[in-house]
N, C-alpha and C positions, 0 to 999 in steps of 0.2 A: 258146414251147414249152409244151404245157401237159402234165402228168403225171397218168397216173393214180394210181387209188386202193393207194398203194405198201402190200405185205405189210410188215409189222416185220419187219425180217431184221436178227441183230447185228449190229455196225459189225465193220472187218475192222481188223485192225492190222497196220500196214507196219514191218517193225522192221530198224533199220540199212539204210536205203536211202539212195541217193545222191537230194542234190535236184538240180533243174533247175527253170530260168526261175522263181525264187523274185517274187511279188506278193503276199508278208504283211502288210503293215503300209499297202500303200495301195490302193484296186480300179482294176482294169485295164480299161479301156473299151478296145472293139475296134474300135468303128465310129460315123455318125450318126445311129444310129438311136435313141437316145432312151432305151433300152435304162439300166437301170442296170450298172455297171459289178460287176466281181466279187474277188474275193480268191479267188489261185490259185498253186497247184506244180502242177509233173512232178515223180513219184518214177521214179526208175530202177532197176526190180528186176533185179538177175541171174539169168538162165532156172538157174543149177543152186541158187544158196545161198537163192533165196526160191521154191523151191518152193512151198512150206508156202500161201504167202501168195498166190500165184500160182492154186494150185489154187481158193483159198478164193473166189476173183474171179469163175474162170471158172466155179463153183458157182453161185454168186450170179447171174452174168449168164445162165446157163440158166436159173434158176430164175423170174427176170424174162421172157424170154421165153417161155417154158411159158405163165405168166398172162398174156400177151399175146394168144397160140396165135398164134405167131409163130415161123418154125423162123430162126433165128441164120445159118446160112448167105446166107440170101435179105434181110439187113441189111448195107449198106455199110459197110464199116469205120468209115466217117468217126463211124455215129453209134453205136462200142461204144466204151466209153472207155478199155478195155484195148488195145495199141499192139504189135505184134512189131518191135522197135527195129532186126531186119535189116533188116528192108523202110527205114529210113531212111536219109541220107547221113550223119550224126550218129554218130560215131565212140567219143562215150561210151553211146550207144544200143545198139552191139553187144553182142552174146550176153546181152540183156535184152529185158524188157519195157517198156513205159512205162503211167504212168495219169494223166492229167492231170484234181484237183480242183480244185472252184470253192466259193465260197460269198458269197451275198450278204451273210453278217453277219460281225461277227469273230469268233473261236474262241480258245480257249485257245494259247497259243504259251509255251513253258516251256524252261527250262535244263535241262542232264544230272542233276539231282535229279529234277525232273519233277515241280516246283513252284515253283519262283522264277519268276514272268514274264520273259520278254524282250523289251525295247524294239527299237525302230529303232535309237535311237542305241547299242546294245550291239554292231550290228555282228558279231553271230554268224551269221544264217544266208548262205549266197552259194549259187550254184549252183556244185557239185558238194562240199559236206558234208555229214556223215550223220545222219540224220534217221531218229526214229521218227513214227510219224502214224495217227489214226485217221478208217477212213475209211468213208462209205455209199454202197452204189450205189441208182439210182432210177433208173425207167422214164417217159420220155415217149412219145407219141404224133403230136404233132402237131411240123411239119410232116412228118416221118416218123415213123419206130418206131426206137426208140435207148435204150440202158443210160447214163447219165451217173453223177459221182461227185463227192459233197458233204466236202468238208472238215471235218472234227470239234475236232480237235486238230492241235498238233505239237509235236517237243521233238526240242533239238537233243541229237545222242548225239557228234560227233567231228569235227576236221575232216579235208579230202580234198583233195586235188588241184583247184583253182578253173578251172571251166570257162571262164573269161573273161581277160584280160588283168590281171597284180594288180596292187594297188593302188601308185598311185607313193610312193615311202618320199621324204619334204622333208625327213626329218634333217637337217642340214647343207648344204641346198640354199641357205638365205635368210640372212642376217646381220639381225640386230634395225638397225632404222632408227628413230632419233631426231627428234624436229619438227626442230629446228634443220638438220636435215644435209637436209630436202625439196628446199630452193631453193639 
């Protein structure tokens, strides 16, 4: 896809949103095409408590398409990267929006200071805890005309109800096994 010549527009900040399908710490190849792979979230905004942040989106992706001269209607959803999460079967998607960032490089990834780094092996973020993020949209052209959205930052703020199956607790599953007692 290639992008044109992007105006400077501030980065927007997503603040207290829930994440989904979290790919921080490794990039996610999607297919064989040769393609480098990327580092990627879904945030999941709520249509009333992120307003603010919501508006700030659909600002930005007008304004993106205005420099196109390209009317937003006449653009597939697929290639606007803001999402109405009714339209999905996705049950934490309700009465929100969704924005799904990429970025080929790493970013800053921070603890609720919002300066301590966080590793993988810290085991903070999962999908569905809450997250602050900052984030840019950019305009491509080719192979159609689409708003896309780069990863900045992110920092974990809380956790949330885990969108996935949690993790199995071994406490007291396994007894310590000594060489002598193998055979």
């Amino acid at each position: 896809m290639n992008s044109i010549d992007n105006e400077i527009l501030p980065s927007i900040k997503l603040n207290r949103v829930r994440l989904s399908y979290p790919s921080l710490f490794h990039v996610k190849v999607w297919d064989d095409s040769g393609k480098p792979g990327k580092y990627e979230a879904t945030f999941i905004l709520d249509k009333e408590k992120h307003q603010k942040e919501i508006d700030a989106i659909n600002h930005q992706i007008n304004l993106h398409f205005e420099k196109l001269k390209v009317s937003r209607n006449k653009v597939k959803a697929d290639h606007i990267c803001l999402k109405d999460g009714d339209l999905t079967d996705k049950e934490e998607y309700q009465n929100a929006y969704t924005i799904k960032a990429t970025s080929l490089n790493r970013f800053p990834i921070v603890n609720k200071d919002g300066v301590t780094p966080v590793h993988e092996s810290d085991e903070v973020f999962y999908g569905g805890c809450y997250v602050s993020a900052y984030i840019d949209l950019w305009t491509y052209t080719k192979p159609n005309n689409g708003v896309a959205c780069n990863l900045r930052a992110i920092q974990f703020v809380a956790d949330g109800d885990t969108f996935s199956a949690p993790k199995f607790d071994i406490s007291g599953k396994f007894e310590s096994i000594e060489d002598e007692d193998l055979f």
